[in-house]
C-alpha positions as CSV (number, residue, x, y, z in Angstrom):
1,X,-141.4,112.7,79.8
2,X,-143.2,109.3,79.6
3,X,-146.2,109.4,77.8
4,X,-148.9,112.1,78.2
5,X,-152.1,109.8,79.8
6,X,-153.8,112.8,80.2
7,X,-157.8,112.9,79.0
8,X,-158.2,113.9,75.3
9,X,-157.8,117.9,75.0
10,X,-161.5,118.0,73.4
11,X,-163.2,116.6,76.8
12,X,-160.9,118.7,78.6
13,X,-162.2,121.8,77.0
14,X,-165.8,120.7,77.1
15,X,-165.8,119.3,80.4
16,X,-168.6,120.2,83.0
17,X,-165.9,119.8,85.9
18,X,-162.0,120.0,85.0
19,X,-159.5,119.6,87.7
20,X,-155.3,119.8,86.9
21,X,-152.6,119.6,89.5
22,X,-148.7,119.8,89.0
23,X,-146.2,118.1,91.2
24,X,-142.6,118.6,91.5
25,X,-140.3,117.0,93.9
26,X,-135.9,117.3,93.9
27,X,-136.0,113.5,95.1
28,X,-138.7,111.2,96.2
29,X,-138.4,107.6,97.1
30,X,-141.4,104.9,98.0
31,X,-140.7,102.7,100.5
32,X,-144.0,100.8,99.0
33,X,-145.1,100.8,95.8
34,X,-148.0,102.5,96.0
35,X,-151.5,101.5,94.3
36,X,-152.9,103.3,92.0
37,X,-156.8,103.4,90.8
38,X,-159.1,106.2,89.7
39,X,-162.6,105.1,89.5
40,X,-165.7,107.2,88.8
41,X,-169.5,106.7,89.8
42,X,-172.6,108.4,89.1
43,X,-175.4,108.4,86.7
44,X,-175.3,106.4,83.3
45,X,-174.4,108.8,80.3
46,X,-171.4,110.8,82.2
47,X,-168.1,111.0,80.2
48,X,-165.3,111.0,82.3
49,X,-161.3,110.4,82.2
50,X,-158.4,111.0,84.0
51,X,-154.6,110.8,83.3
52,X,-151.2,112.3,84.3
53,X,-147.9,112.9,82.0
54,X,-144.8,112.2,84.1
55,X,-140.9,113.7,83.9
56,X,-138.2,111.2,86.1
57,X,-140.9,108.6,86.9
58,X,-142.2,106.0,85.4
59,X,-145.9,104.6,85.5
60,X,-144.9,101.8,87.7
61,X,-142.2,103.6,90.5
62,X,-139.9,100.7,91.6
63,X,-139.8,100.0,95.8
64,X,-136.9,102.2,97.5
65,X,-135.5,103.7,94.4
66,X,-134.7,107.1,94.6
67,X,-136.4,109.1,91.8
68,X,-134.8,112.5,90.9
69,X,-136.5,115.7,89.2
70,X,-140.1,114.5,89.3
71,X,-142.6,116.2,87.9
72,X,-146.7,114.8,87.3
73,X,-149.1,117.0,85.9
74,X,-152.8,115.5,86.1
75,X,-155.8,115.5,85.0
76,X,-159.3,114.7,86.0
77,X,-161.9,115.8,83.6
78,X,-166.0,115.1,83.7
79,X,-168.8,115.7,81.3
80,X,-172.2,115.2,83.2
81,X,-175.4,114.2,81.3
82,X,-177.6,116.4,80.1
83,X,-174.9,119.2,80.3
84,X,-172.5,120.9,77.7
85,X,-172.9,122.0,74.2
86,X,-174.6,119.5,73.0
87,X,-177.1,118.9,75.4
88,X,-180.9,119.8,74.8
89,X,-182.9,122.4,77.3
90,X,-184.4,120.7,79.9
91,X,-186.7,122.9,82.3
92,X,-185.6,123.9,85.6
């Protein structure tokens, strides 16, 4: 596997809104490289992170290279403010 990108494991288990997703393919090939951006928006004060840990592909796939045994797990994971553990009553 290449190395695991995936948010830190304390976020994860804090997190106000977690969401994981595997992928497995026998083969895959681009014909484009594809980009790749993850951006978040929202109030000031969020904590958020995403990240995946790859088997038989690297973080940069190469154009019309065949890719065999594939396998992405990823992770999106979002504190919001004023929520969690840590955060104080506020009325409702």
């Amino acid at each position: 596997m290449t190395g695991d990108h995936r948010p830190d494991p304390r976020l994860t288990a804090s997190a106000d809104i977690v969401f994981a997703a595997t992928v497995r393919a026998e083969r895959i090939c681009f014909d484009r490289a594809p980009p790749v951006t993850v951006t978040f928006s929202g109030e000031p004060g969020e904590e958020s992170a995403s990240g995946s840990r790859r088997a038989g592909l690297p973080d940069r796939v190469a154009e019309r290279r065949v890719y065999r045994e594939v396998r992405v797990d990823y992770v999106i994971a979002a504190r919001l403010a004023g929520h969690g553990p840590d955060a104080e009553e506020r009325p409702g």
